[in-house]
C-alpha positions as CSV (number, residue, x, y, z in Angstrom):
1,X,0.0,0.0,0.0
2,X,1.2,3.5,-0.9
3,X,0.4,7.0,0.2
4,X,-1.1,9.5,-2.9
5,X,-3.1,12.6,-2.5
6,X,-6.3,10.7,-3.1
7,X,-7.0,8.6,-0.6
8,X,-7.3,8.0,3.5
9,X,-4.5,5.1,4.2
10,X,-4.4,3.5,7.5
11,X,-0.2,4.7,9.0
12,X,-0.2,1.3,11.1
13,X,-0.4,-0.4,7.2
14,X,2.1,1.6,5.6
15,X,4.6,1.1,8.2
16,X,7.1,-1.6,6.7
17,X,8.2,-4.6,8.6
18,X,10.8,-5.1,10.7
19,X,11.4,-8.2,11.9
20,X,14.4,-8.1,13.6
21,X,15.6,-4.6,12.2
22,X,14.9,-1.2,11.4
23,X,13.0,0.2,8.0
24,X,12.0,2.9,6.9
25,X,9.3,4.1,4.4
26,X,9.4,7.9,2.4
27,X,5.5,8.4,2.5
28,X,6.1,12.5,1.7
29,X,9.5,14.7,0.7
30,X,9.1,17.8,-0.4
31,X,11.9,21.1,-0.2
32,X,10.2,22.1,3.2
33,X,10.7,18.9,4.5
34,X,9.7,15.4,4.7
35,X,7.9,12.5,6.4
36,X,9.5,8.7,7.0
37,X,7.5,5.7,8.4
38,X,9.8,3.6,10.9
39,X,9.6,0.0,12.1
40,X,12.1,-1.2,14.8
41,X,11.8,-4.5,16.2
42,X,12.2,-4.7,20.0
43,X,15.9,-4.3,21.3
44,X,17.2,-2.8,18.1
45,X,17.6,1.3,17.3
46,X,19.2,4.4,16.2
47,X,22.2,5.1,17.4
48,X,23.2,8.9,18.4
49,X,22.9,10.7,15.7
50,X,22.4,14.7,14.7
51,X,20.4,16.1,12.0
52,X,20.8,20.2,11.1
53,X,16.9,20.1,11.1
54,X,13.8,20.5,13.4
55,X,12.3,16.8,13.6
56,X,8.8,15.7,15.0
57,X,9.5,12.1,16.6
58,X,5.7,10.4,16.7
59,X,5.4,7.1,18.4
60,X,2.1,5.4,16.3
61,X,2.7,1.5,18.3
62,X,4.9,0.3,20.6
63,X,7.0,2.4,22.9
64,X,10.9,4.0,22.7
65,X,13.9,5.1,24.6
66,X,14.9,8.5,23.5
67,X,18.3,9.9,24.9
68,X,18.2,13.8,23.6
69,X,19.7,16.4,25.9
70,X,21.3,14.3,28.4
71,X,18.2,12.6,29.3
72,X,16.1,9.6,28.6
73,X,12.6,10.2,27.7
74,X,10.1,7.5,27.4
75,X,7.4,7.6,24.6
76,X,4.8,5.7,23.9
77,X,1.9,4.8,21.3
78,X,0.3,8.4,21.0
79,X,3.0,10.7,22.0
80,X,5.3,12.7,20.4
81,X,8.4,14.5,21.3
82,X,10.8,17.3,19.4
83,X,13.9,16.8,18.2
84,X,16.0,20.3,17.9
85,X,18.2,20.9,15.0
86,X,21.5,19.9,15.7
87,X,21.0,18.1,19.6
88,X,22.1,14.4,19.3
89,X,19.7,11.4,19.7
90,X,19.2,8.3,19.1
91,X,16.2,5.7,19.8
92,X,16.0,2.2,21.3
93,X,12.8,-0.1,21.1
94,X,11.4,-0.7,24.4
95,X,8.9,-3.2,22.5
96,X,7.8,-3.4,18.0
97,X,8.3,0.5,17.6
98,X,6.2,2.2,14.6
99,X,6.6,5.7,14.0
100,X,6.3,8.8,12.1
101,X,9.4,10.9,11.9
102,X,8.3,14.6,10.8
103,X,11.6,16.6,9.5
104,X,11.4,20.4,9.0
105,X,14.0,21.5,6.2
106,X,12.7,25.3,6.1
């Protein structure tokens, strides 16, 4: 299933699989910015990591660890947190993480 201007699409059935990994799915990229799907299967991640863009981190199943600012934050199905240009991250599955990553180019 794709993502087109036409039509509703459930996000928990575009997500890809990850069975034992992490992948991603482009559903939107435009010059502002652009929108990625993520799978991670439990115990796997992101490792720190730094983008010079704002970023909307949106958990859609399961839950993460996110280290950002010398803290750990956990978020779950339903909450979202910020990433700041620049600040390093990175993203652990506490359990089968889905989520919507947001980046802000402009």
């Amino acid at each position: 299933m794709s993502l087109d201007s036409s039509t509703v699409a459930p996000l928990d059935r575009l997500a890809p699989d990850a069975p034992d990994a992490v992948a991603s799915r482009v559903l939107l990229k435009a010059g502002g910015g652009s929108a990625t799907l993520f799978s991670i299967a439990e115990g796997d991640g992101l490792k720190e990591h730094a983008t010079p863009h704002e970023a909307l981190f949106t958990v859609l199943g399961g839950a993460a660890e996110v280290a950002l600012g010398g803290a750990t934050h956990t978020v779950r199905a339903g909450e979202a947190i910020r990433f700041p240009a620049r600040a390093p991250h990175s993203v652990r599955a506490v359990s089968d993480l889905r989520f919507l990553l947001v980046l802000l180019r402009a």
